[in-house]
C-alpha positions as CSV (number, residue, x, y, z in Angstrom):
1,X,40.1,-33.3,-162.0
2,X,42.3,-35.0,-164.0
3,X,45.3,-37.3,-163.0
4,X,49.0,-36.2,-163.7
5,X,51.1,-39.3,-164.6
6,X,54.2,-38.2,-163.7
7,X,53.1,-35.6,-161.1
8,X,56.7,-33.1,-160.4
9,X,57.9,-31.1,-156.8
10,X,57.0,-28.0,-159.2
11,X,53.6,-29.0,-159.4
12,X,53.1,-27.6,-155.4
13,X,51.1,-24.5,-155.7
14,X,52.7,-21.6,-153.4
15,X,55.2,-24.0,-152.0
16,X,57.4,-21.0,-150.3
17,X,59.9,-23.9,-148.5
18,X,62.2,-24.8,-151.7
19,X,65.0,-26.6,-149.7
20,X,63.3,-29.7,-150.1
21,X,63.8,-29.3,-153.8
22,X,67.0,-27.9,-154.1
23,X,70.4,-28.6,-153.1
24,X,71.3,-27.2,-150.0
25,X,74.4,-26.0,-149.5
26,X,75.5,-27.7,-146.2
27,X,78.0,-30.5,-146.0
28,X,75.7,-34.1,-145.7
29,X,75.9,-35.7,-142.9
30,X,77.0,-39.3,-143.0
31,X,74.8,-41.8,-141.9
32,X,75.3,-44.2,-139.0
33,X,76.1,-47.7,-138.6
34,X,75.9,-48.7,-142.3
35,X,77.7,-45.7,-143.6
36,X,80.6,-46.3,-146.3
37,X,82.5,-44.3,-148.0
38,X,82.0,-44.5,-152.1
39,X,85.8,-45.6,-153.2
40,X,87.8,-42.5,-154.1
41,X,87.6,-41.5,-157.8
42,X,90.8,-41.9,-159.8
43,X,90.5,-38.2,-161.1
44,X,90.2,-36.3,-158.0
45,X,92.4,-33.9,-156.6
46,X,93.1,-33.0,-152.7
47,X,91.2,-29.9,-153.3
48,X,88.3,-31.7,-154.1
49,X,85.3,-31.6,-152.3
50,X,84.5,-35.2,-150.9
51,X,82.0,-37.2,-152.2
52,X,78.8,-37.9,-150.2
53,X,78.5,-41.3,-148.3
54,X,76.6,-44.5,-149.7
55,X,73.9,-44.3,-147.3
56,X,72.1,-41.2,-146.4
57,X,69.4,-41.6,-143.6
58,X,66.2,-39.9,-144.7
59,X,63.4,-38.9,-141.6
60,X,60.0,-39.6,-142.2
61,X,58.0,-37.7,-140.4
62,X,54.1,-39.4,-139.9
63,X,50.6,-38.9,-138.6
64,X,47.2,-39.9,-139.6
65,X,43.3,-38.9,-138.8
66,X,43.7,-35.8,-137.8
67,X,40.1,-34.4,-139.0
68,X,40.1,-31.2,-138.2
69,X,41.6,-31.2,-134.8
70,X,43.4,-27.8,-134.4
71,X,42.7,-27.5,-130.5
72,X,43.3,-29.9,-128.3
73,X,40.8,-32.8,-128.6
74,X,38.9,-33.1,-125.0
75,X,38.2,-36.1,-123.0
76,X,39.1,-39.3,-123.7
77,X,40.1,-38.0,-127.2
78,X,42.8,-36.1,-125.9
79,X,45.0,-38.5,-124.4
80,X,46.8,-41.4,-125.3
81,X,47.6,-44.4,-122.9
82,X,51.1,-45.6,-122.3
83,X,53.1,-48.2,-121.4
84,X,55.4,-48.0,-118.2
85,X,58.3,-50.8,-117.8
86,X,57.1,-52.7,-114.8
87,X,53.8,-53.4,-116.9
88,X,51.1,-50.6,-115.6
89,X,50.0,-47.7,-118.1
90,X,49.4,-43.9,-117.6
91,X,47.7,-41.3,-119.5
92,X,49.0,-38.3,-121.4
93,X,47.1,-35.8,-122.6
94,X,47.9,-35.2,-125.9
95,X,47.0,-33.1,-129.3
96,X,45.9,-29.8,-130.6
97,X,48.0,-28.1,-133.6
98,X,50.2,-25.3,-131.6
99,X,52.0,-28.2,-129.9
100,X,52.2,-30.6,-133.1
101,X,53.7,-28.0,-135.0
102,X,56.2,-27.5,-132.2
103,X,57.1,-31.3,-132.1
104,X,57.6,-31.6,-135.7
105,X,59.9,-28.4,-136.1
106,X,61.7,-29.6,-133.0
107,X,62.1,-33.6,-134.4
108,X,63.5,-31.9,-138.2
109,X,66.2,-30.0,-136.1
110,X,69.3,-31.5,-137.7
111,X,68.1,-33.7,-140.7
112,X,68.7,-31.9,-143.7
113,X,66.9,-35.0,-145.4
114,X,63.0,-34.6,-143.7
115,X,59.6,-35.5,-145.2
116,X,56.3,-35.2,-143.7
117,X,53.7,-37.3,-144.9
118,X,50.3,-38.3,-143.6
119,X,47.7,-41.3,-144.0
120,X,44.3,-39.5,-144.8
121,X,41.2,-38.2,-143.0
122,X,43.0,-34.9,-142.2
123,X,39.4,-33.2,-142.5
124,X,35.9,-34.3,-142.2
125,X,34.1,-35.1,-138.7
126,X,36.1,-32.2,-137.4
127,X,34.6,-30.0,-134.2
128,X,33.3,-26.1,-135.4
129,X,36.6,-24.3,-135.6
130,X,37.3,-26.0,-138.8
131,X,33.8,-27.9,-139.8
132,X,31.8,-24.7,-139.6
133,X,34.1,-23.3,-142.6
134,X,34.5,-26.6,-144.8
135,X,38.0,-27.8,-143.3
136,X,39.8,-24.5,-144.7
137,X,41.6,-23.8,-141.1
138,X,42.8,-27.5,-141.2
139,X,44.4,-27.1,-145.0
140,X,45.8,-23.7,-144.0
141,X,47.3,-25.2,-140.6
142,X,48.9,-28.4,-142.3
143,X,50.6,-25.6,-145.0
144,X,51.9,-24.0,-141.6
145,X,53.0,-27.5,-140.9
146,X,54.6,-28.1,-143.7
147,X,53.0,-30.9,-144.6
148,X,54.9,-32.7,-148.1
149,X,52.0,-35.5,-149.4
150,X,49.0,-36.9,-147.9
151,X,47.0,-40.3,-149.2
152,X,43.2,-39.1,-148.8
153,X,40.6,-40.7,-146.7
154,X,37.1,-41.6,-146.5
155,X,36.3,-38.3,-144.7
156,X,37.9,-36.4,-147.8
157,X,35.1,-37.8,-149.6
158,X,32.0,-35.9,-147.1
159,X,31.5,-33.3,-149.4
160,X,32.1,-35.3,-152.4
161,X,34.6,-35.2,-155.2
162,X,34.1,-31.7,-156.3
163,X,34.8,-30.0,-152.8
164,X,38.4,-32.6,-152.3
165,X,38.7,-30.7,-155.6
166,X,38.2,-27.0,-154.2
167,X,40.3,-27.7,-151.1
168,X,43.3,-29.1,-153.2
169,X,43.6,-26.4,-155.3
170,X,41.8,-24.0,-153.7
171,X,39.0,-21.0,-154.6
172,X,36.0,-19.6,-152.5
173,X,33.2,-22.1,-151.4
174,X,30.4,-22.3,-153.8
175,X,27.6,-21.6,-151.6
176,X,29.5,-19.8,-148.9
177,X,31.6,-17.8,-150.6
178,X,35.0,-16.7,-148.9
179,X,35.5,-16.0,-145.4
180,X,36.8,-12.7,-144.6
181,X,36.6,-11.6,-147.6
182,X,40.0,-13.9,-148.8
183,X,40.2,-16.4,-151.5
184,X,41.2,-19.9,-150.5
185,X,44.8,-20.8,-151.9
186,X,44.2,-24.6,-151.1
187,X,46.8,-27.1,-150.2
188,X,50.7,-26.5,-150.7
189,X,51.1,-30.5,-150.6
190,X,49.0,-33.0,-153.0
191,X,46.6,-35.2,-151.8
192,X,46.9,-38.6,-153.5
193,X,44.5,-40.7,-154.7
194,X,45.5,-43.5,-156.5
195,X,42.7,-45.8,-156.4
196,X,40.2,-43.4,-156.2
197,X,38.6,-42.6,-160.1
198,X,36.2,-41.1,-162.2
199,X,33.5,-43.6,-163.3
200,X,33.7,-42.0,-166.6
201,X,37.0,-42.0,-167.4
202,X,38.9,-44.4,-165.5
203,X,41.4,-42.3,-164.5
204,X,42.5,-41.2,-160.8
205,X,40.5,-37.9,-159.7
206,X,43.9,-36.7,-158.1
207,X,47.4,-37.5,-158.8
208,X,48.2,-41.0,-157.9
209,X,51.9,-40.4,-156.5
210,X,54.2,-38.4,-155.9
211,X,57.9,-38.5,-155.7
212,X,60.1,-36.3,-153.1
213,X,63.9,-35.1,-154.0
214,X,66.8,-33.6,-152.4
215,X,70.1,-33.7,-154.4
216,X,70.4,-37.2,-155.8
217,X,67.8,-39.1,-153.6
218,X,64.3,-39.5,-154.2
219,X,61.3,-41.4,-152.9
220,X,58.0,-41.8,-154.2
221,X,54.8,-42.0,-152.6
222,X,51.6,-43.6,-153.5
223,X,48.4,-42.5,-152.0
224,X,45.2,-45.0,-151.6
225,X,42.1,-45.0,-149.2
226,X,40.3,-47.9,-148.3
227,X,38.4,-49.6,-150.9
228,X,35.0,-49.9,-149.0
229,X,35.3,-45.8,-148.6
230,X,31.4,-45.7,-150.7
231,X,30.4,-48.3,-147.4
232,X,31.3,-46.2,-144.8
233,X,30.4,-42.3,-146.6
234,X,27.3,-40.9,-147.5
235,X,25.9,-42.0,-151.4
236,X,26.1,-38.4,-152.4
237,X,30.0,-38.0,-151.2
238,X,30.9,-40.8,-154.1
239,X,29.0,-40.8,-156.6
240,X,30.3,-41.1,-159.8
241,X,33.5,-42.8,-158.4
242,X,34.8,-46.1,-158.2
243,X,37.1,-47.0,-155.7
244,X,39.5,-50.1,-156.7
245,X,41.4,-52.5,-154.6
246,X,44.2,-50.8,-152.2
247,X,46.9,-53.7,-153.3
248,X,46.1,-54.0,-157.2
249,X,46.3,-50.1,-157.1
250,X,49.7,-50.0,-155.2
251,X,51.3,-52.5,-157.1
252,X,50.9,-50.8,-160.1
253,X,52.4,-47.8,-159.6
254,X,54.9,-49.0,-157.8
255,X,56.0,-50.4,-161.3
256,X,55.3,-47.2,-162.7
257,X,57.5,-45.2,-160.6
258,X,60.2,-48.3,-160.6
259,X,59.9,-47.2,-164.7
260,X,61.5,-43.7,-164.1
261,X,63.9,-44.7,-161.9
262,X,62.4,-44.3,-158.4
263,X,63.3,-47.4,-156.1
264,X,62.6,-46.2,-153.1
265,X,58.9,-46.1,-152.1
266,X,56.3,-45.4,-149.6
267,X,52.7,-46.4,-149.5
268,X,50.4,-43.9,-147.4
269,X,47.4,-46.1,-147.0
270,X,43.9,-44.7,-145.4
271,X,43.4,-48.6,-143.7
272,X,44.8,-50.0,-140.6
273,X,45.0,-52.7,-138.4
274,X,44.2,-53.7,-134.6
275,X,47.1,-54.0,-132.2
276,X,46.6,-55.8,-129.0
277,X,47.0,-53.3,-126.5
278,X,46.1,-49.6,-126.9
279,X,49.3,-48.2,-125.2
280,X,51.1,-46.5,-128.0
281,X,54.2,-47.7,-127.4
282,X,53.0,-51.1,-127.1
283,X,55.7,-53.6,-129.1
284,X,53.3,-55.5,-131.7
285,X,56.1,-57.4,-132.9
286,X,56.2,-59.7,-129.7
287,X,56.1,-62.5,-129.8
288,X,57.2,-62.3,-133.9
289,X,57.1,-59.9,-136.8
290,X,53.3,-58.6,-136.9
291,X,52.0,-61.2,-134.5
292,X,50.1,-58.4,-132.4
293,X,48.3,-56.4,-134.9
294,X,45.2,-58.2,-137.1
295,X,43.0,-56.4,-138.8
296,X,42.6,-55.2,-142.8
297,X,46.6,-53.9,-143.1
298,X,48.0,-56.9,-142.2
299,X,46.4,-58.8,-145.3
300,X,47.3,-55.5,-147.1
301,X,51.0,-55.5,-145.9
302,X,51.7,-59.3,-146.6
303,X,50.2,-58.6,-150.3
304,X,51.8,-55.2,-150.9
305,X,55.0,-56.1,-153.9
306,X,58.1,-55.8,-152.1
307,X,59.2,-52.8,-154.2
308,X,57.4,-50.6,-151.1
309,X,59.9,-49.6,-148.9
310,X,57.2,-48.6,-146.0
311,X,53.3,-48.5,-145.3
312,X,52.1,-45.2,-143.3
313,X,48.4,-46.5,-142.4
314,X,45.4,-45.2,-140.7
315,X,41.5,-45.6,-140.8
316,X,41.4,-47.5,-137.2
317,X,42.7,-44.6,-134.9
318,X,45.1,-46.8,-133.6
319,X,48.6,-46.8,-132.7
320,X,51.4,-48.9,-133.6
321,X,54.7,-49.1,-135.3
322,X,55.7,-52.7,-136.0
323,X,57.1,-54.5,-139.2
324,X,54.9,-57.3,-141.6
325,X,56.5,-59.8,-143.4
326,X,56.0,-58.8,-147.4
327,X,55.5,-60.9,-150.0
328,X,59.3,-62.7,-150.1
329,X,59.0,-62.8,-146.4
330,X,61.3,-59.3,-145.9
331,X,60.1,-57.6,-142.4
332,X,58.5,-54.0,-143.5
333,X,57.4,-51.1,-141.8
334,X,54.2,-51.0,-141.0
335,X,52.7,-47.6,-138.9
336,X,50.3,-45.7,-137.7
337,X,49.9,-42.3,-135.0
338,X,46.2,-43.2,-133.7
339,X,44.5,-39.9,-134.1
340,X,43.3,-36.3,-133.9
341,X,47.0,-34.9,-133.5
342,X,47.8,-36.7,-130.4
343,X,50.9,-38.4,-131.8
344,X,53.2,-38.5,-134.8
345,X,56.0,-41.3,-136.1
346,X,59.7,-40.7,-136.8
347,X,60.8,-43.4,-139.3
348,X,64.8,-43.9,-140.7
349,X,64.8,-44.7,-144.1
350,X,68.3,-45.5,-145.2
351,X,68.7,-44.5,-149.1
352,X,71.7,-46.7,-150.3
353,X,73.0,-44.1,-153.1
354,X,74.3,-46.7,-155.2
355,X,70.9,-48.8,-155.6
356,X,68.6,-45.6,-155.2
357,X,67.2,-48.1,-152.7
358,X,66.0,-48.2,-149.1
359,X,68.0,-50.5,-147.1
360,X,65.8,-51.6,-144.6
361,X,67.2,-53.4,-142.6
362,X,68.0,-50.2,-141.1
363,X,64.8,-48.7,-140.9
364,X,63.9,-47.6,-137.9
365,X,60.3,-46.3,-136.5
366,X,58.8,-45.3,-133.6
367,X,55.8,-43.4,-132.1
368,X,55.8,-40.1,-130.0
369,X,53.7,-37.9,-128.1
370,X,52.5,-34.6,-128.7
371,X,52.2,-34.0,-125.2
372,X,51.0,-30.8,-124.0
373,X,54.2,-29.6,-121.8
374,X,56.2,-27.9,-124.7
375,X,55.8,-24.2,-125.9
376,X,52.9,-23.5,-128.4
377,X,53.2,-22.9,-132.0
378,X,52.7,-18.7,-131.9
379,X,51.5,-19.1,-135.7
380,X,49.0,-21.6,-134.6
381,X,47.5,-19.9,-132.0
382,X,47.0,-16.9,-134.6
383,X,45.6,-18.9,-136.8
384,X,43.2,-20.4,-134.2
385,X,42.3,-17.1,-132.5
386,X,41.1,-15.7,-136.3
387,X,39.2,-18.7,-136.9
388,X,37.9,-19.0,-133.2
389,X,36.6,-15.0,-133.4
390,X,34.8,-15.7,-136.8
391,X,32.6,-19.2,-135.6
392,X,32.1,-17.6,-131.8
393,X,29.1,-16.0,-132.5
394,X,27.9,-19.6,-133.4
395,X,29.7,-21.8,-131.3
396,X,28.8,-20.5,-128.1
397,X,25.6,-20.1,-128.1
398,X,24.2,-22.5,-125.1
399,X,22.1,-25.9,-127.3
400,X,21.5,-27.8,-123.5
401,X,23.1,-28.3,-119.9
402,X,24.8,-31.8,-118.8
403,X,25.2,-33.0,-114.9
404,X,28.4,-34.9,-115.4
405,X,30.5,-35.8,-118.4
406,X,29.0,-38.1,-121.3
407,X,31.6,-40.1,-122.5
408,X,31.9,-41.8,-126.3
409,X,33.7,-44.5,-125.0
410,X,32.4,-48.5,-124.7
411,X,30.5,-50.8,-126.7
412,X,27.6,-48.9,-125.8
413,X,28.4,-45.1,-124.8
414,X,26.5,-42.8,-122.8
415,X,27.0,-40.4,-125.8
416,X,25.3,-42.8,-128.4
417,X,22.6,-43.5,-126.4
418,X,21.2,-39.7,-125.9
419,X,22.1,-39.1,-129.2
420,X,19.5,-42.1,-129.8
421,X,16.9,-41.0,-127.4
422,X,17.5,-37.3,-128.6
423,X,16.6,-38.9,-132.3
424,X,13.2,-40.9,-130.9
425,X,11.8,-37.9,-129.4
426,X,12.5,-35.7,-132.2
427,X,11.5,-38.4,-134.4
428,X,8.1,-38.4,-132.8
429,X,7.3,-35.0,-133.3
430,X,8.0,-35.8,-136.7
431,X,5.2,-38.3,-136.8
432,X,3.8,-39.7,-132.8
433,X,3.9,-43.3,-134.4
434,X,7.8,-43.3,-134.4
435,X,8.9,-46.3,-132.1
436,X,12.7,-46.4,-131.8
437,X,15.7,-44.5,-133.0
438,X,19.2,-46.3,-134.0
439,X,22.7,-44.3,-134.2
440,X,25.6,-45.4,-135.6
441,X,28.9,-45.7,-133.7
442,X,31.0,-44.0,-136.2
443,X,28.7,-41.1,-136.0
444,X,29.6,-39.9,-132.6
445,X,32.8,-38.8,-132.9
446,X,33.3,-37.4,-129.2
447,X,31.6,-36.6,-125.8
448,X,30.4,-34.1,-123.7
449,X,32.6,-32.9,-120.9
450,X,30.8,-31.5,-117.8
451,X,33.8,-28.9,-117.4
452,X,33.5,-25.6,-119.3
453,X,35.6,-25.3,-121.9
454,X,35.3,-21.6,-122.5
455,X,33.6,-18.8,-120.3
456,X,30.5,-20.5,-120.5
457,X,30.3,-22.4,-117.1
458,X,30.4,-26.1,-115.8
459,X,27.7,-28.0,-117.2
460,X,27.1,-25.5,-120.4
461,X,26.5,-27.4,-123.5
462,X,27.5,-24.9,-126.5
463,X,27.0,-25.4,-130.0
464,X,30.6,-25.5,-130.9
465,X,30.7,-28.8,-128.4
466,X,27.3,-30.3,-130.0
467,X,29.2,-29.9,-133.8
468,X,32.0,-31.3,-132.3
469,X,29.9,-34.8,-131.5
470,X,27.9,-34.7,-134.4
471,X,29.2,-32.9,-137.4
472,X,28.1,-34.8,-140.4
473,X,24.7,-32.8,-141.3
474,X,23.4,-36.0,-141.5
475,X,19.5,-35.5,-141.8
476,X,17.1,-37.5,-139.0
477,X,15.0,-39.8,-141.5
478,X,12.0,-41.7,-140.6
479,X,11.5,-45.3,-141.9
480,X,8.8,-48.9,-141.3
481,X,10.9,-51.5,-140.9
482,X,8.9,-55.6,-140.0
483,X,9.9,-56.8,-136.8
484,X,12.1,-59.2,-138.6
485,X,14.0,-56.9,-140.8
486,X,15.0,-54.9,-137.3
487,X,16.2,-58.0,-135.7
488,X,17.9,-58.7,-139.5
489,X,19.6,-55.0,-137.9
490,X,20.7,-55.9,-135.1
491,X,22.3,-59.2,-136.6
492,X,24.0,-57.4,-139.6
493,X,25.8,-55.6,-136.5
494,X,28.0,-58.9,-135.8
495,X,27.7,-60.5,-139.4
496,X,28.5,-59.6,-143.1
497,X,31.2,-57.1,-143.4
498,X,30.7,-56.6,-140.0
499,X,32.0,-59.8,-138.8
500,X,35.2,-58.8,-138.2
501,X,34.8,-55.1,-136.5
502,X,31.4,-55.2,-135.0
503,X,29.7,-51.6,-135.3
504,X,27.1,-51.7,-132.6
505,X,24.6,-49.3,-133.1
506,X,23.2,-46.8,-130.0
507,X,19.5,-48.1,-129.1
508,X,17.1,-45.4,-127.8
509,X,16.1,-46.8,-124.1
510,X,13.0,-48.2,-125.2
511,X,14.7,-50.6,-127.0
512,X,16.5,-53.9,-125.4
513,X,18.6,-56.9,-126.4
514,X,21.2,-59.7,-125.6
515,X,24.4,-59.6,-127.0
516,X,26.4,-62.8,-126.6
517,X,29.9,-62.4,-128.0
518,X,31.5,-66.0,-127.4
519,X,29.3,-66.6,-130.1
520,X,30.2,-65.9,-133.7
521,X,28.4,-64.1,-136.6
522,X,24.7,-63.2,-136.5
523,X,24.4,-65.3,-133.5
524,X,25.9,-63.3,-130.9
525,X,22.3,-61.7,-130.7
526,X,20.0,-63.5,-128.8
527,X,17.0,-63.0,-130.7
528,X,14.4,-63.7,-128.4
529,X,16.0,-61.3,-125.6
530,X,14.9,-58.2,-128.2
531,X,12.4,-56.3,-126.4
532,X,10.6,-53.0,-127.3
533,X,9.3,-51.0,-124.5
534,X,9.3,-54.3,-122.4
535,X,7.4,-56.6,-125.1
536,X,9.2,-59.0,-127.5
537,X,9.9,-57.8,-131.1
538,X,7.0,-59.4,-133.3
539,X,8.2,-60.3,-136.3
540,X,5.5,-59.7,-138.6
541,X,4.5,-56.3,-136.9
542,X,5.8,-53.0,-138.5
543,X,7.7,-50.7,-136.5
544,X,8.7,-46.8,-137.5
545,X,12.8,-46.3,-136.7
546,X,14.3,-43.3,-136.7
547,X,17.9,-43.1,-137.9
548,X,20.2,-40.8,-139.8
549,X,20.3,-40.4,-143.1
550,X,23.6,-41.9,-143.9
551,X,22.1,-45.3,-142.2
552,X,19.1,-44.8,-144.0
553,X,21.5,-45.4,-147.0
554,X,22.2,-48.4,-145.7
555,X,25.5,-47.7,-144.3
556,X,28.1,-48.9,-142.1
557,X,27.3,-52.9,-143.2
558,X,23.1,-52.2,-142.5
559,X,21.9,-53.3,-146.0
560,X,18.8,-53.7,-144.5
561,X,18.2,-50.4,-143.1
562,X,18.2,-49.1,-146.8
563,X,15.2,-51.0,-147.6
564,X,12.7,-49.1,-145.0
565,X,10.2,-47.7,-146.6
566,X,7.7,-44.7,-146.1
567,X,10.7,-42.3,-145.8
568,X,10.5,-39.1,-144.1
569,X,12.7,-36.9,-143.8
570,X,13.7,-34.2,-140.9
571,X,15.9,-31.7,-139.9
572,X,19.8,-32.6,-139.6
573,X,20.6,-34.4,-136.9
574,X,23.0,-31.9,-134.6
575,X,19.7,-30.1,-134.8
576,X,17.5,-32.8,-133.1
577,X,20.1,-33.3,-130.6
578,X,19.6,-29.6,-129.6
579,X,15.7,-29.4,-129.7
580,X,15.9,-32.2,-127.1
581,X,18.3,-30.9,-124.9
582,X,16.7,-27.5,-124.8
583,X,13.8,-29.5,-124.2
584,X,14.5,-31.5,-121.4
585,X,17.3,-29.8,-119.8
586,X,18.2,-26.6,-118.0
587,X,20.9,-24.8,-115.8
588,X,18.3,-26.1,-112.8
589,X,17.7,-29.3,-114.3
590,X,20.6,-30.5,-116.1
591,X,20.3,-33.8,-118.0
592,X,22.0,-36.8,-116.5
593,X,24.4,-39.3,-118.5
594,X,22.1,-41.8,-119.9
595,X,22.4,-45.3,-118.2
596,X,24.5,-47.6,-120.6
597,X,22.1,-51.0,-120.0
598,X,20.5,-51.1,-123.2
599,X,22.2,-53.9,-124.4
600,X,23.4,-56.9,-121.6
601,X,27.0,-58.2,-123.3
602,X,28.0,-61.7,-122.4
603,X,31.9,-61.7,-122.9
């Protein structure tokens, strides 16, 4: 698709809200603390209507990753952790669309000047209701949302560039045609990707920015996902794309929009940081400015020209809304509402009418919770009753039966690890020889919960909940690795560009290790602790892993498990999940939550 340089409000397909882009007829309301009046012009009369104020405080509405979410996430996913005054935390549970939509409508109640913008991954890895139909429910619930811009994300990119493509400007999938019968209109809002181009060309796939206006104020936006997206997506979701640096990219259309007279600007960036504590409402500028977040965004912020008023951020599922010194040392806002629908940001941006600037020292930002006390949505719940009826015949068919919850949660879950051991016995009916099975972290994208979430009783797992955990249709692939190149594995977890953000991969039970993290690098595994069905690894011995095809690709930071060789490839891998649990479980023999003492941390 090609880019528009100078992308206009007009260009929004089907956009039926038009106040954003035309002058409403309701008196402006002054802003607060900094509000001045503009000096009284010579010529006017005392029937003249008053001029508006310098400063008009724009909301900026926020959230991030919210792939597919449109019910409320369950388990751990669904709640957020926060932070009470005398120090101690509590849970909320939080998310699912009908009460997001109800937040957001409630928080525009009385700013005439709203935008709602969000940080990328709004589909991809998302559970049935919206996987099972190629993320259409989720593009047709952010319309209902009224959703302005989005940056994409690395998910965007899990049916490659084509299908981005199809769900920005919409049309009936290719291979499964339309659903009910109704052509898909696409997204009313653009999805920016600035960095993100066509190896041929050169030029952006989708328009870059994007600039938002009401009367005389306007503010641009400038989309970018991380630059590492082709590291952590399958080959086939990016190829034939190059994806260029996040600050390079920013910085120059920042002077590009600064060129037609737009000085007020926002960066929605699909990469984030790591703040200290995972309470939402944690303060991550205590001690200073930034001082509790690390991570790739803070490098990103302090690099990021000046001319960026704000950085909405995602990527790490995190929460936090904090400022990072920019270049000339100015404190910016710097956010991000974790995931999944569970929170959003309200963020003041004070436009100074006589700069077309964003004073910020009087931005304010803060994070809330969609909890799940308020009144829902009634056009959500439509909307995920239609979708619910068409994927039931599907989703609830019974895959396998649980004895107690299998959380996602820890360096090594209970989820990854049956998800492993799922992957070694399919793998061995694949070919007996298989000896292990690996599963990447990133690939588990929830748990099981032992509760029934429809009518299908305690215990019951269903389809819909089995898509939910694994909804890649990643294949189960087959590969000889020496005993040398899998301990090269399990080191390339702590090293390389995993140094930083260690992605510990889910070892099938047969397999065992040391993990010593007050080490550093490829030495926090203790590589004469790694055993394989009690006996040490040899190093010169071949061994057949079994893994999914996107770390068959090499992955994640696993160079070296794209190197196997004797490939062989199997069925996808929510599909060996199921075989095994059919298998080996039953509504009289439920399968317990694996035992998480694969892998003996020292902290």
């Amino acid at each position: 698709m090609p880019a528009t340089s100078q992308p206009q409000p007009s260009d929004r397909r089907g956009r039926r809200r038009t106040y954003r882009l035309v002058a409403a007829s309701a008196v402006l309301a002054t802003a607060g603390a900094l509000a001045a009046a503009l000096p009284a012009d010579a010529h006017e009369g005392k029937h003249s209507k008053p001029r508006p104020s310098r400063y008009q405080d724009v909301q900026l509405l926020s959230f991030n990753d919210l792939h597919g979410n449109l019910e409320p996430p369950s388990g751990s996913s669904g709640r957020v952790t926060e932070l009470q005054p005398d120090g101690t935390t509590k849970t909320i549970d939080a998310g699912g669309v009908e009460y997001l939509a109800t937040h957001l409508r409630e928080a525009r109640k009385g700013n005439a000047y709203s935008i709602t913008a969000a940080g990328g991954d709004m589909v991809g890895a998302s559970p049935l209701i919206s996987g099972l139909f190629h993320d259409e429910p989720t593009i047709e619930a952010l319309n209902k949302l009224d959703l302005d811009v989005t940056s994409v994300g690395n998910h965007e990119f899990d049916e490659g560039a084509k299908e981005l493509g199809r769900l920005q400007n919409g049309g009936c999938h290719p291979t499964d045609g339309c659903y009910n019968g109704k052509k898909f209109r696409g997204a009313d809002f653009p999805y920016l990707a600035a960095n993100v181009l066509n190896e041929k060309s050169g030029k952006p796939i989708l328009k870059p920015y994007w600039v938002w206006k009401k009367k005389d104020v306007k503010i641009g936006f400038i989309g970018v996902t991380l630059e590492d997206t082709p590291g952590v997506v399958s080959a086939e979701g990016v190829r034939g794309l190059k994806f260029k640096d996040e600050v390079e990219t920013i910085n120059k259309y920042a002077k590009v929009l600064q060129k037609q007279g737009v000085k007020s600007i926002v960066a929605l960036i699909h990469e984030g940081g790591l703040p200290a504590s995972g309470s939402y409402n944690y303060n991550c500028d205590s001690p200073g400015a930034g001082a509790g977040i690390s991570g790739p965004i803070v490098d990103i912020a302090k690099n990021v020209t000046p001319a960026v008023d704000a950085l909405v951020t995602g990527h790490t599922h995190a929460a936090y809304a904090c400022t990072i010194p920019d270049p000339s040392g100015k404190p910016r806002t710097v956010t991000s509402a974790a995931s999944f629908g569970r929170l959003y940001t309200d963020t003041t941006l004070t436009y100074d009418r006589y700069t077309g600037d964003i004073a910020r020292t009087a931005v304010k930002s803060a994070n809330h919770v969609v909890t799940r006390t308020v009144a829902k949505a009634p056009d959500m719940t439509e909307l995920i009753t239609r979708w619910n009826t068409l994927a039931a015949p599907i989703g609830n068919r019974a895959i396998g039966y649980i004895s107690a919850d299998v959380p996602s949660t820890g360096t090594e879950s209970p989820m990854g690890d049956l998800i492993a051991d799922a992957q070694l016995w399919y793998g061995k009916k694949l070919d007996a020889d298989t000896d292990l099975a690996l599963m990447n972290p990133g690939g588990v994208r929830a748990g099981l919960t032992y509760a029934a979430k429809g009518a299908e009783g305690d215990g019951v797992v269903t389809y819909a909940e089995g898509f939910t955990v694994q909804p890649f249709s990643n294949t189960v692939n087959l590969q000889n690795f020496t005993g040398a190149q899998l301990i090269q594995v399990l080191k390339e977890q702590v090293s390389g560009t995993n140094t930083s953000a260690p992605k510990i991969l889910q070892p099938s039970a047969n397999l065992t290790y040391t993990l010593d993290m007050t080490k550093t690098g490829a030495d926090r595994v203790v590589a004469d602790s790694v055993k394989l069905n009690g006996a040490a690894v040899d190093p010169a011995a071949t061994y057949r892993v079994a893994t999914n095809s996107f770390l068959a690709g090499g992955g994640d930071g696993f160079p070296t498990l794209g190197q196997g060789t004797n490939d062989l490839v199997g069925a996808d891998d929510l599909s060996a999940l199921e075989q095994y649990l059919l298998a080996n479980s039953s509504a009289a023999g439920p399968i317990a939550p694996p035992a998480t003492n694969r892998i003996t941390i020292v902290k």
